[in-house]
C-alpha positions in Angstrom: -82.6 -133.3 37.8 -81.2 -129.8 38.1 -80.3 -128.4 34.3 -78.0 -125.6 33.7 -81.0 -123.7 32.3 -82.6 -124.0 35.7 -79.9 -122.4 37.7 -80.2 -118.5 38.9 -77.7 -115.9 37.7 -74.8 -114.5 39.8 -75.3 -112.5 42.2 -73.7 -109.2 42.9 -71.8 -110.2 45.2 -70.4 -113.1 44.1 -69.5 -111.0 40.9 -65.6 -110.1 40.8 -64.8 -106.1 40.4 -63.2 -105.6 36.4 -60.2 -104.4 38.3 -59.8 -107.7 40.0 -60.4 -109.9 37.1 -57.9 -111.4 34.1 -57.1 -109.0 31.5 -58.7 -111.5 28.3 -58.2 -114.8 27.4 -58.1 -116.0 24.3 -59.9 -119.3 22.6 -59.9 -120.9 19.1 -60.9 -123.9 17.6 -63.1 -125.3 20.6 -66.5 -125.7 21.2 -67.3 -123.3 24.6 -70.0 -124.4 27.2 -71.1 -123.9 30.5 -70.7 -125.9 33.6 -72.3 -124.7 36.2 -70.6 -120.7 37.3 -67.6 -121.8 34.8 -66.9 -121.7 31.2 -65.6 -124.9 29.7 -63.3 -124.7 26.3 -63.3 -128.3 24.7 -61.1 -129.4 22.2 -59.4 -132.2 21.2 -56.4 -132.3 24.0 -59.8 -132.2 26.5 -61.6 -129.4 28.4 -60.7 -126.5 30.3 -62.8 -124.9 33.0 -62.4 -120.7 33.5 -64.0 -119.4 36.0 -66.7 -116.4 34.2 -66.5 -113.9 36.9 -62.5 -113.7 36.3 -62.6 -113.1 32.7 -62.6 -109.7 31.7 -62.6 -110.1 27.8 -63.2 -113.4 25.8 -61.3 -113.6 22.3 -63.5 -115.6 20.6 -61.0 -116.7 17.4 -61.6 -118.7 13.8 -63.1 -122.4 14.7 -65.0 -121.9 18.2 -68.7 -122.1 18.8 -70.3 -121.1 21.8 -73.4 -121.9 23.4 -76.8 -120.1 24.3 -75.8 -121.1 28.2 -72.5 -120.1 28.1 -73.3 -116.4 26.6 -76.0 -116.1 29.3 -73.3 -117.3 32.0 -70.6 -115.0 30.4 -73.8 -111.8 30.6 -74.5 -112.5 33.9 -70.7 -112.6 35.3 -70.2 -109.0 33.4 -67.3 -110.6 31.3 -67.0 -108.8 27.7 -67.2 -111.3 24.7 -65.8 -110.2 21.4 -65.2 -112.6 18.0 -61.8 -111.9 16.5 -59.7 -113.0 13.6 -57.2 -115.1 13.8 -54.5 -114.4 16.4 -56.7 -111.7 17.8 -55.8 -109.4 15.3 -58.7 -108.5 13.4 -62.1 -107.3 15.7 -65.6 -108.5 14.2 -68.3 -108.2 16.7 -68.7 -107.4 20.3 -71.0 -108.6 23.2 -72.1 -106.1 26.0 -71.6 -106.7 29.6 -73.6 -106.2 32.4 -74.2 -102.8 34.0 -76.4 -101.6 36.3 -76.3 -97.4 36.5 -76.3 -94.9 34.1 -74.5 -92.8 35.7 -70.9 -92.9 34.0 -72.7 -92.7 30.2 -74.6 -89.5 31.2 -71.6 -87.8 32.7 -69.2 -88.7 29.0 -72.7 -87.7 27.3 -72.8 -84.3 28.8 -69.1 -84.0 28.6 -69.1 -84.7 25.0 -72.1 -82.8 24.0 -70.2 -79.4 24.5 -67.1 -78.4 22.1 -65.5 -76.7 25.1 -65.8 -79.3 27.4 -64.6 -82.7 25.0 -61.9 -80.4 23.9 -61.0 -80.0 27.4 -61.0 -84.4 27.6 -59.2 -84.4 25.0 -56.3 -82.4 26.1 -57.1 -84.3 30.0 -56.3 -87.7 27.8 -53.2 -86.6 26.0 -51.8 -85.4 29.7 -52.6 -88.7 30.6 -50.5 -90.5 27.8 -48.0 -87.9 27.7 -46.9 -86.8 30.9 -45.2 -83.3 31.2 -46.8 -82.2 28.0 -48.5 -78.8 28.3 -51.5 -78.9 26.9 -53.4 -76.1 27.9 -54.7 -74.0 25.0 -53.5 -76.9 22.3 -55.8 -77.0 19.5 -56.5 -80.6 18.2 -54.2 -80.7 15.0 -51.4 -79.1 18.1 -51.9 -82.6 19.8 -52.5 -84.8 16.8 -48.6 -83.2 16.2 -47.7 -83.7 19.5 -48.9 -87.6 19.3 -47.0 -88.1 16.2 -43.8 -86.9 17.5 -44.1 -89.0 20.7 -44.8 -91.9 18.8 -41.8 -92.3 16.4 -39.6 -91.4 19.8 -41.0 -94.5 21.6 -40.9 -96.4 18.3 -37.1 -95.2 18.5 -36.7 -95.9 22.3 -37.9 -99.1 22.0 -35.7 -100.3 19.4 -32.6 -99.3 20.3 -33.2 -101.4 24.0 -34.9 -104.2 22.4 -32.3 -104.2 18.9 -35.0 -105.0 17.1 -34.8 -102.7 13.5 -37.6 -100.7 13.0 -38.7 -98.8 10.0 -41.5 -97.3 10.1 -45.1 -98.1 10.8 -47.1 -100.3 8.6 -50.5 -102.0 8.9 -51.8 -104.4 6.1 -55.5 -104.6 7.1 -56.0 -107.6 4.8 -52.7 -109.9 5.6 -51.5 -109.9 9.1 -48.5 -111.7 7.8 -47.1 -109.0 5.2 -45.3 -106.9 7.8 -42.1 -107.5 9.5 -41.5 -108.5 13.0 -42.4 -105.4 14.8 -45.3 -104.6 12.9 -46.8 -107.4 13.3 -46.8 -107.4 17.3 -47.7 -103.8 17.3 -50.7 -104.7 15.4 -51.2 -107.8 17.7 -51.2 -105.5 21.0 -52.9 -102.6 19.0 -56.2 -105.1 18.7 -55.7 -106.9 22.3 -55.7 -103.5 23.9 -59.0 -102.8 21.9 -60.5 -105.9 23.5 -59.7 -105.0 26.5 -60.2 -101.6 26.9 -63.8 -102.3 25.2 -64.4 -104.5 28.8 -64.0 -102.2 30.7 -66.1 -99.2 29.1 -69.1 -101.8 28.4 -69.0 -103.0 31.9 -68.7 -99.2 33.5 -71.7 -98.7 31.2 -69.9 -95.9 28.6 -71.2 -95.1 25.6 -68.1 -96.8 22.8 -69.0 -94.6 20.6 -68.7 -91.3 22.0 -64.9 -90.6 21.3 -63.2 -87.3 22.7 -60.1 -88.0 20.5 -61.3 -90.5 17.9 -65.1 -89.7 16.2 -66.7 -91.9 13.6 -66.3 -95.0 14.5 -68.5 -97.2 16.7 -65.8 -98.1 19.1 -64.3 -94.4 19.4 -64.1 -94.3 23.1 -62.5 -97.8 23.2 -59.9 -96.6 20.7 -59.3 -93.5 23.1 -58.7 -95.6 26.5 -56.8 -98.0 24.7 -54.4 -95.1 23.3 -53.7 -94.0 27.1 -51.3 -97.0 27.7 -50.1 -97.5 24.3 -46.5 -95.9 24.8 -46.0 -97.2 28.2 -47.5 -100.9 27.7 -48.7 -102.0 24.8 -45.3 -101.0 22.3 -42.6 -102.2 24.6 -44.6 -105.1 24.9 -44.6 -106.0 21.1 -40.8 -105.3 20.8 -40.5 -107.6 23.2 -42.5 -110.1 21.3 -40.4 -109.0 18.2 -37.1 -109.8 19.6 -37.3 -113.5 18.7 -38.9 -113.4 15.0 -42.4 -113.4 13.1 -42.9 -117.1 14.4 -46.1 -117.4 16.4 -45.7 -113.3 17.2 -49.2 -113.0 17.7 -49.5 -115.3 20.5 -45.9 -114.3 22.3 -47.7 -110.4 22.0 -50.3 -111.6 23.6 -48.9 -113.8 26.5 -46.5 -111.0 27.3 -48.9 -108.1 27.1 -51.1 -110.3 29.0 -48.8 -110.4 31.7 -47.7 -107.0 31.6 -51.7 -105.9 31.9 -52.2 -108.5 35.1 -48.8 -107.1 36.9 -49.6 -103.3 36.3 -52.6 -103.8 37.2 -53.9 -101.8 34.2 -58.1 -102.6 34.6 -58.5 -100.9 37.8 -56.0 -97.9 36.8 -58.4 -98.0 33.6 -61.8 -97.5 35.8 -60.3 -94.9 37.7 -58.6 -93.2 34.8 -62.0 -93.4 33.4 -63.9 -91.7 35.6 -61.2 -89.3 36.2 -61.5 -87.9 33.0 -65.3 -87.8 33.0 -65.4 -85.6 36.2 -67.3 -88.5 37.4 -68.0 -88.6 41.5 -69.9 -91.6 42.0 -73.1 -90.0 43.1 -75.3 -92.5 40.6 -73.3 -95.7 41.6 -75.4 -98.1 42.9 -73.3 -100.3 45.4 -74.5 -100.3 48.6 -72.5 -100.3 51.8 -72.1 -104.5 52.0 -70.4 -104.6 48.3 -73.6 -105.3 46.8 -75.3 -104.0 43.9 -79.4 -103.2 43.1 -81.1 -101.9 40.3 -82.5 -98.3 41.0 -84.2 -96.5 38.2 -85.9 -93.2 38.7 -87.5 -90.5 36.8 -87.3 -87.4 35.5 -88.6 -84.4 37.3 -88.5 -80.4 37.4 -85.6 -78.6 37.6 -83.2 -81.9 37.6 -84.6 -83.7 40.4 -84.7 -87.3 40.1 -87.7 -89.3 42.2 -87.9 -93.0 42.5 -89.5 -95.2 39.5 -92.1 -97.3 40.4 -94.6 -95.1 41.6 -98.1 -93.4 40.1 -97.8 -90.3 40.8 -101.0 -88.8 38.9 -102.3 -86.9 42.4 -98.9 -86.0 43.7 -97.5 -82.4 43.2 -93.4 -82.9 42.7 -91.1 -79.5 43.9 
């Protein structure tokens, strides 16, 4: 009898691009397996099947378990798996997805290395979520300043078309519920746009830590991608969400963001946006001609030059 454990993994080609796939979806209080290429979520109203290679985050939330087969499954597919708090609000741990070319770290690596040239991302990123800006020459506290001010006029913008009041911004890391409306769906979208942005730079193969705007923090980079589309998506979003009250905010923010992500298409605007800012030309990519992928690692050699892996090459001179 053919097991689960027995069957191969996906291959490239069956394997659907992260522009092409659902933005997250969102679980709690199931028990997650694996049936055959699918993911089941079981419950007590019964059990659902999602396709892995469409998924491009999993919330994992308070009361689900997950299996040994089903992570594999979700590994294999490239899907990003992270456990949340309840909601979605709160991020606790992350799963990385599958990538096969270094290419994309080592161009944000070099980038990042040099003052000069992650100051010169930085501004790149701030023309990206602000555009007309003039950033050319700003120092970082200059765009920190610009941020701020951009931020309380969308804060502004948004409440007078939604007419939901809005104070000022609050976050209470330690009870979700303590802020009003608003708040409470900004800091709903805030963490969804986390999760997903942290898909998509784990399955390009980035580095989440190497932040050109945020440092510190082992998700840096995933803080800085999801930043790009805060004003445009993720805010109106949450005012929308705010319109009808604090009841069940969290999962209105998330449907409604969720379908604001799908009809932008926002993943695939996020790879390119990506490698946009990264000055990356896809010279270490991987995909062949067909669509389909294949591991290739080489080595190291004089003067930058890169020669196949695999090989002895004790008795060979390398120019």
């Amino acid at each position: 009898m053919t097991t689960v454990g027995r069957r191969g993994a996906s291959t490239p080609r069956e394997l659907t691009r992260v522009g092409d796939r659902l933005s997250f979806v969102y679980l709690e209080r199931c028990a997650v397996h694996r049936d055959s290429n699918a993911i089941t979520a079981e419950d007590a109203d019964g059990v659902t099947h999602i396709p892995s290679a469409t998924i491009g985050t999993l919330l994992l939330g308070p009361g689900t378990r997950v299996t040994h087969q089903a992570m594999v499954l979700l590994g294999d597919s490239g899907a990003g798996v992270a456990w949340v708090g309840e909601h979605g609000v709160r991020y606790y741990a992350g799963g990385r997805a599958l990538t096969r070319s270094s290419g994309l770290i080592e161009a944000q690596a070099t980038a990042w290395a040099n003052r000069r040239t992650r100051l010169e991302v930085a501004r790149a990123m701030y023309r990206l979520r602000f555009p007309g800006e003039d950033t050319a020459g700003r120092t970082r506290q200059d765009l920190l300043g610009m941020e701020g001010r951009r931020l309380k006029e969308c804060y502004k913008r948004e409440s007078l078309r939604t007419g939901v009041p809005w104070r000022r911004r609050e976050y209470h890391r330690a009870d979700f519920s303590a802020g009003d409306a608003p708040n409470q769906a900004v800091t709903a979208a805030a963490q969804c746009m986390y999760g997903v942005s942290h898909s998509v730079v784990a399955a390009l193969g980035c580095s989440p830590g190497l932040g050109f705007v945020h440092s510190g923090h082992e998700r840096s980079f995933v803080m800085d991608v999801a930043d790009f589309y805060k004003t445009e998506i993720a805010i109106p979003a949450a005012f929308d969400a705010a319109v009808e009250g604090t009841d069940d905010i969290a999962a209105r923010t998330r449907r409604m963001l969720r379908d604001r992500i799908n009809r932008t298409g926002l993943l695939d605007r996020c790879v390119r946006d990506i490698k946009d800012l990264l000055g990356y030309d896809g010279t270490r990519d991987t995909t062949q001609a067909d669509g389909t992928s294949s591991d290739r690692v080489t080595l190291q050699s004089d003067g930058d030059a890169l020669v196949e892996g695999g090989r002895n090459y004790g008795d060979e001179i390398i120019w």
